[in-house]
GUFI-566567 format. One line per 8 residues: number of its first residue (from 0); their letters; for each residue x, y, z of N, C-alpha, C, O. Coordinates in Angstrom, 3 decimals, always signed. Atoms other than C-alpha are relative to their C-alpha. Layout:
residues N
NUM> A> X Y Z X Y Z X Y Z X Y Z | ...
This chain:
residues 58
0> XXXXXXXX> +0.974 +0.657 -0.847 -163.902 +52.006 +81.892 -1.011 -0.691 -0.908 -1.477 +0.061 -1.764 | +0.765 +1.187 +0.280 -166.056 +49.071 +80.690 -1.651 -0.072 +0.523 -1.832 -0.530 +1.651 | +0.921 +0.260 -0.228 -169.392 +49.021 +80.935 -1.042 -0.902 -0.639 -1.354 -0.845 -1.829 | +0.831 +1.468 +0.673 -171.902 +45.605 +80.738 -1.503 +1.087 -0.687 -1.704 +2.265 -0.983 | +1.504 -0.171 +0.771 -175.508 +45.830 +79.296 -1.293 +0.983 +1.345 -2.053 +1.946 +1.251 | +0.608 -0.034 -1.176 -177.151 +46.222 +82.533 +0.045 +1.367 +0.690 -0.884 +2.156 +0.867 | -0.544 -1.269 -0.240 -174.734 +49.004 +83.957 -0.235 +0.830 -0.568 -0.791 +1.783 -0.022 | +0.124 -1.119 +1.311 -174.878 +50.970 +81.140 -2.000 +0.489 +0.535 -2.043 +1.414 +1.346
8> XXXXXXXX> +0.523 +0.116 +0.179 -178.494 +50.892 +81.162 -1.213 +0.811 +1.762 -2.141 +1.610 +1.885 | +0.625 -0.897 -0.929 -179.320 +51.546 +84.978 +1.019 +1.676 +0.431 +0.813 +2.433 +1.379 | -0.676 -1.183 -0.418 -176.758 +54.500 +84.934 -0.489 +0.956 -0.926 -0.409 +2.111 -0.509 | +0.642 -0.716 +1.201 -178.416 +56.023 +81.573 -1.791 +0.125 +0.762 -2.356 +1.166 +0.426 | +1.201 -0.117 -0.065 -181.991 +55.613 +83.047 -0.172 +1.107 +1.597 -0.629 +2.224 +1.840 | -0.245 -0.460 -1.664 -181.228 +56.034 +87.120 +0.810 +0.691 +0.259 +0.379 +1.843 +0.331 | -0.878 -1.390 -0.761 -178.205 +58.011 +88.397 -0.064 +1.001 -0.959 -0.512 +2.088 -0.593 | +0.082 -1.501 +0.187 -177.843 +60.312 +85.600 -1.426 +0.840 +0.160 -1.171 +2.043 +0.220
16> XXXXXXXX> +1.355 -1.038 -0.237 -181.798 +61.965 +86.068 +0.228 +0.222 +1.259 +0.602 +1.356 +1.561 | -0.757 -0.564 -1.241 -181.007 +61.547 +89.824 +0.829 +1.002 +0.653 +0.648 +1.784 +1.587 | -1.446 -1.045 -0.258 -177.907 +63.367 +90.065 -0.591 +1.579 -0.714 -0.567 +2.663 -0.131 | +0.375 -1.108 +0.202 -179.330 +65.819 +87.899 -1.204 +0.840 +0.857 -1.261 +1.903 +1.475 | +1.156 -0.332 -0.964 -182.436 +66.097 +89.452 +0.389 +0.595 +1.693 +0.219 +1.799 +1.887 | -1.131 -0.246 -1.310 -180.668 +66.516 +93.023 +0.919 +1.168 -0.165 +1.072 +1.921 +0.796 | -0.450 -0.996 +0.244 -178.662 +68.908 +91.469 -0.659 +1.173 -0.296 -0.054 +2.226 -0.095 | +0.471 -1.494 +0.827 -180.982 +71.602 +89.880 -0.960 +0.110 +1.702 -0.804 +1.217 +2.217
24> XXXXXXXX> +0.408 -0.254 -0.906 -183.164 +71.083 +93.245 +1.286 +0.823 +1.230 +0.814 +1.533 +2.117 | -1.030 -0.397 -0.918 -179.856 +72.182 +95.343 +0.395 +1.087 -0.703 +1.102 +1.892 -0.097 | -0.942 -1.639 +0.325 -178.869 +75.190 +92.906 -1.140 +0.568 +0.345 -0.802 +1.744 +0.474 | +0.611 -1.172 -0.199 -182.433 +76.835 +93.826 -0.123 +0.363 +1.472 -0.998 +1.069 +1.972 | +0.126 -0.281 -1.773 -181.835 +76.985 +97.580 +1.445 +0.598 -0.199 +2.524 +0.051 -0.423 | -1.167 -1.146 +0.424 -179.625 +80.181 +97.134 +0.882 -0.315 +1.327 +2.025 -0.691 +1.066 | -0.428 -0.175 -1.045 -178.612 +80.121 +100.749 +1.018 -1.032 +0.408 +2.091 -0.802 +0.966 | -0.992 +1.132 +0.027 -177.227 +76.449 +100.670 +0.260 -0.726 -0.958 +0.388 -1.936 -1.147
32> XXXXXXXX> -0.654 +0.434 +1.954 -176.234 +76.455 +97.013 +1.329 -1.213 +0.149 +1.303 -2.387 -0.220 | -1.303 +0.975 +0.407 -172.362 +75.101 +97.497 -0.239 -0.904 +1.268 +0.407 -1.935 +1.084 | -0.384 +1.314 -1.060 -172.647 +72.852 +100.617 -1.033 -1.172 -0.783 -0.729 -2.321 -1.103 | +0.763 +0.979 +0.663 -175.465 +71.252 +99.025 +0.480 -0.793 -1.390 +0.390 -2.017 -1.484 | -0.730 +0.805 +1.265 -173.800 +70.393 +95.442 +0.992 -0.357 +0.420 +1.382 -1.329 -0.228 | -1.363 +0.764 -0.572 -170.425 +69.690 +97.635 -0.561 -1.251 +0.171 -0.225 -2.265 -0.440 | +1.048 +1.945 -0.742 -172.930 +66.588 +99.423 -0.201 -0.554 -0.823 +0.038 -1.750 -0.659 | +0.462 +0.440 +1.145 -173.968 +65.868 +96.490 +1.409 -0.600 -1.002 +1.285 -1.649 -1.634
40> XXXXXXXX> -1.222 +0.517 +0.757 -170.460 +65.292 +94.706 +0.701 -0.656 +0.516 +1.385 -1.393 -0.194 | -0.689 +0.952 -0.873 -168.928 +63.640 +97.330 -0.950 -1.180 +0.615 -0.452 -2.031 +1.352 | +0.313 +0.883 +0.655 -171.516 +61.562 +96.970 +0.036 -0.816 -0.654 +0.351 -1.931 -0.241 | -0.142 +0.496 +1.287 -171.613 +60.460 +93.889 +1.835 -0.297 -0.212 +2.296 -1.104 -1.019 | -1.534 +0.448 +0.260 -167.658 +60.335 +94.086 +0.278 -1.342 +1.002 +0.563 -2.414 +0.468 | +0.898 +1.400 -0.599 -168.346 +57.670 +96.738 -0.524 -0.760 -0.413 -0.052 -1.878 -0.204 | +1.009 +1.316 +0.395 -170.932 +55.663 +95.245 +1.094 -0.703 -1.481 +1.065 -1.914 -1.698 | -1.012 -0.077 +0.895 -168.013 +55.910 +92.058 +0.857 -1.232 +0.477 +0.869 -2.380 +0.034
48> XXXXXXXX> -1.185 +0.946 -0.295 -165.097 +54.429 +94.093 -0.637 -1.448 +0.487 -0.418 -2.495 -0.121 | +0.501 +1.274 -0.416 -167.144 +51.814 +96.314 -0.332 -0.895 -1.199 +0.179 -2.011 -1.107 | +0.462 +0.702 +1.020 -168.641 +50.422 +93.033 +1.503 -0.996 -0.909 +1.722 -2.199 -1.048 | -1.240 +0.824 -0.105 -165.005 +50.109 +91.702 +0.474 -0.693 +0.926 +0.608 -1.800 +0.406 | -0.789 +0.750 -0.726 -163.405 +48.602 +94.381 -0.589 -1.592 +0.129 -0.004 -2.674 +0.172 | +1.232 +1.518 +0.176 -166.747 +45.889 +94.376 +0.451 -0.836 -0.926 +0.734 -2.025 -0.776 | +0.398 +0.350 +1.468 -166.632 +45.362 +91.000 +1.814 -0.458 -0.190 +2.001 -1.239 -1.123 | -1.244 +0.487 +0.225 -162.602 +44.736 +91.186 +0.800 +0.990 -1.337 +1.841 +0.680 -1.916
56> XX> -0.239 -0.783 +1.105 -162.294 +47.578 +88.534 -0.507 -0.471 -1.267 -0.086 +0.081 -2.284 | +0.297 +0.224 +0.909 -164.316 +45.527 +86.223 -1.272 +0.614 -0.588 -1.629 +0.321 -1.729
């Protein structure tokens, strides 16, 4: 996978703190630990494919 200047750049600044962030807030809610990181990955596995399919796999 190929990534421009730009991409690179808002995925290093924006989704990964996001995702993390989103994540450590969802492991301290004991009660809805896995549904919450499931939403959360199927998410992000989503925002993944749509982007490919946009982007033409480029």
């Amino acid at each position: 996978m190929y990534f421009s200047g730009p991409s690179l750049i808002f995925w290093l600044i924006f989704v990964i703190p996001l995702v993390a962030g989103l994540g450590w807030i969802m492991w301290q809610d004991k009660r809805h630990r896995r549904s919450g990181l499931l939403i959360l990955a199927v998410i992000v596995v989503v925002g993944i494919v749509y982007m490919y399919l946009k982007t033409r796999g480029l």
